[in-house]
C-alpha positions as CSV (number, residue, x, y, z in Angstrom):
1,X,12.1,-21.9,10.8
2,X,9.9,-22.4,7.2
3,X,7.1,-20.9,8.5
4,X,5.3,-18.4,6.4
5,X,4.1,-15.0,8.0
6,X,0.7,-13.5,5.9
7,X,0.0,-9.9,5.4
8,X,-3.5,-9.0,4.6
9,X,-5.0,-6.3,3.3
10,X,-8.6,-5.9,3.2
11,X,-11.0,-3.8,1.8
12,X,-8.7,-1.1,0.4
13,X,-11.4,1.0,-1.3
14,X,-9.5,3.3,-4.3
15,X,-10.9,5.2,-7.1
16,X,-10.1,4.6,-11.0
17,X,-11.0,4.4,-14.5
18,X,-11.4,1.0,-15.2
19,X,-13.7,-0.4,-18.7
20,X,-14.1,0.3,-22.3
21,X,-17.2,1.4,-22.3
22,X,-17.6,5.6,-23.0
23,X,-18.7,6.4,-19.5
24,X,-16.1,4.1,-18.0
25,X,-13.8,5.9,-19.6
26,X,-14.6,9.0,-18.6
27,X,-15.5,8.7,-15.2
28,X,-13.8,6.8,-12.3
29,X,-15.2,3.7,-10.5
30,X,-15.1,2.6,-7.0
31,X,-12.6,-0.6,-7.2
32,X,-12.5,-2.7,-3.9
33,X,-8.9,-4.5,-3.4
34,X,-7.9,-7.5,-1.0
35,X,-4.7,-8.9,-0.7
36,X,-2.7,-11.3,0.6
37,X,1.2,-11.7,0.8
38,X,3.5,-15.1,2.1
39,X,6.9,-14.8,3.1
40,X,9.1,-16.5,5.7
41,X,9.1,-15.8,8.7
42,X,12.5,-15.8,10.7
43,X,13.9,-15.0,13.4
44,X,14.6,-11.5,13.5
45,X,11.4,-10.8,12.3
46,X,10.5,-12.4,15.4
47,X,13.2,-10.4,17.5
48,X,11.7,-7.0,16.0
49,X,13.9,-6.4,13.4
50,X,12.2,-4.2,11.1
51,X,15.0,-4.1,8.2
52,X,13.7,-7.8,8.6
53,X,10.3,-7.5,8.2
54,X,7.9,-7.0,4.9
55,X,6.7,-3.5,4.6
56,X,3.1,-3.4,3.8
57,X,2.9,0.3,4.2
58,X,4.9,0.7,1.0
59,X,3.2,-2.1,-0.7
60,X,0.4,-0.5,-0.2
61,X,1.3,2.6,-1.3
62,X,2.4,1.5,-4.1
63,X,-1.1,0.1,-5.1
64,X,-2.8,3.4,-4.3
65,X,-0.6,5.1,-6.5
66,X,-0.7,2.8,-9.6
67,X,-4.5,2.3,-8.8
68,X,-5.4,6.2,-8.3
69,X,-2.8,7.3,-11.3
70,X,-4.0,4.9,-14.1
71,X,-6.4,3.5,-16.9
72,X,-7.4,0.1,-17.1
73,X,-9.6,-1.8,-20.2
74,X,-10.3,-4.8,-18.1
75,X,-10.3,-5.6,-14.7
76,X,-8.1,-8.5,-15.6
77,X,-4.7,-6.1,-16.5
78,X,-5.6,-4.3,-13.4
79,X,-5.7,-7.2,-10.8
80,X,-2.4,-8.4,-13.0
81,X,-0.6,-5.5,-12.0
82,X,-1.9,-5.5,-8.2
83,X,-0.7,-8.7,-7.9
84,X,2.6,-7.9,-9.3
85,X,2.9,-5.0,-7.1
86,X,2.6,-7.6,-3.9
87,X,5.3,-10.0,-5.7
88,X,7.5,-7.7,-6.1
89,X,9.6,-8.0,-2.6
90,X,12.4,-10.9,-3.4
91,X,10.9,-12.7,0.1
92,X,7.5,-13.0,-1.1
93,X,6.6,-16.4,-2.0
94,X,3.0,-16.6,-2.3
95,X,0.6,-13.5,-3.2
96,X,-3.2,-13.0,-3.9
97,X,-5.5,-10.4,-5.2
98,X,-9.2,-9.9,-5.5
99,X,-10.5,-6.7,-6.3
100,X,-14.1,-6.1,-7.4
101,X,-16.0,-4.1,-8.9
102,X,-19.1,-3.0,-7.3
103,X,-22.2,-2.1,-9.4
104,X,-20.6,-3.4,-12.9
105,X,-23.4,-5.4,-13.3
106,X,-26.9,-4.6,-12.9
107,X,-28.6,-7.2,-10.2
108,X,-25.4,-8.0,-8.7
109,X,-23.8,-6.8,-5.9
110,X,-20.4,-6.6,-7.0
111,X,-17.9,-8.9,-10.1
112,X,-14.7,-9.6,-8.7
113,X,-11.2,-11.2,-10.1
114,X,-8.8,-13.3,-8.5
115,X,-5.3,-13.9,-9.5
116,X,-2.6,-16.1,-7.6
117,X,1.4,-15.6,-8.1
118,X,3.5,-18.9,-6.3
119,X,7.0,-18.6,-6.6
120,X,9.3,-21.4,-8.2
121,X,11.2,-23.1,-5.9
122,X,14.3,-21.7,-5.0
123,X,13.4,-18.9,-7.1
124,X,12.6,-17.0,-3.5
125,X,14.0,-16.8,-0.3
């Protein structure tokens, strides 16, 4: 089977210092993150066979903590390491991460960044 399961995670609303500017870096900011993570689906993922499966609460958990326990200049290094945090399982062959940033800009709702990862081929499983 070279179907891909995708995990989702939406709206996973975290707190962090994130900017250069003296009162970003002082106070924390509400960061919004959505992600997305490919990997092949087989059979005993199909058969319930959790050693099988991606686990998306550690994933997850992983974000939180790297999110909620650091300093970022630019919402560019922090969506970088996000998205390596996804990537990191060796099954994963596809990952995506927006996060915004709500209020960082005046008349706007929100400014957001996007960045993919796509494995090699036959660098993944």
């Amino acid at each position: 089977m070279n179907n891909n399961a995708i995990i989702t995670i939406t709206n996973l609303r975290l707190r962090t210092f994130i900017g250069f500017n003296e009162e970003e870096k002082s106070k924390q900011q509400d960061i919004i993150i959505n992600a997305e993570v490919h990997y092949p689906v087989n059979q005993m993922c199909l058969n319930d066979s959790v050693e099988n499966a991606l686990n998306y609460k550690m994933i997850c958990k992983a974000i939180i903590s790297h999110v909620e326990n650091g300093n970022f200049l630019l919402l560019e290094r922090l969506t970088s390491d996000v998205l390596g945090l996804c990537a990191d399982h060796p099954s994963v062959n596809f990952a995506k991460v927006t996060i915004d940033k709500p209020h960082a800009l005046r008349f706007a709702d929100s400014v957001s960044l996007t960045l993919c990862y796509q494995a090699e081929s036959g660098d993944r499983a």
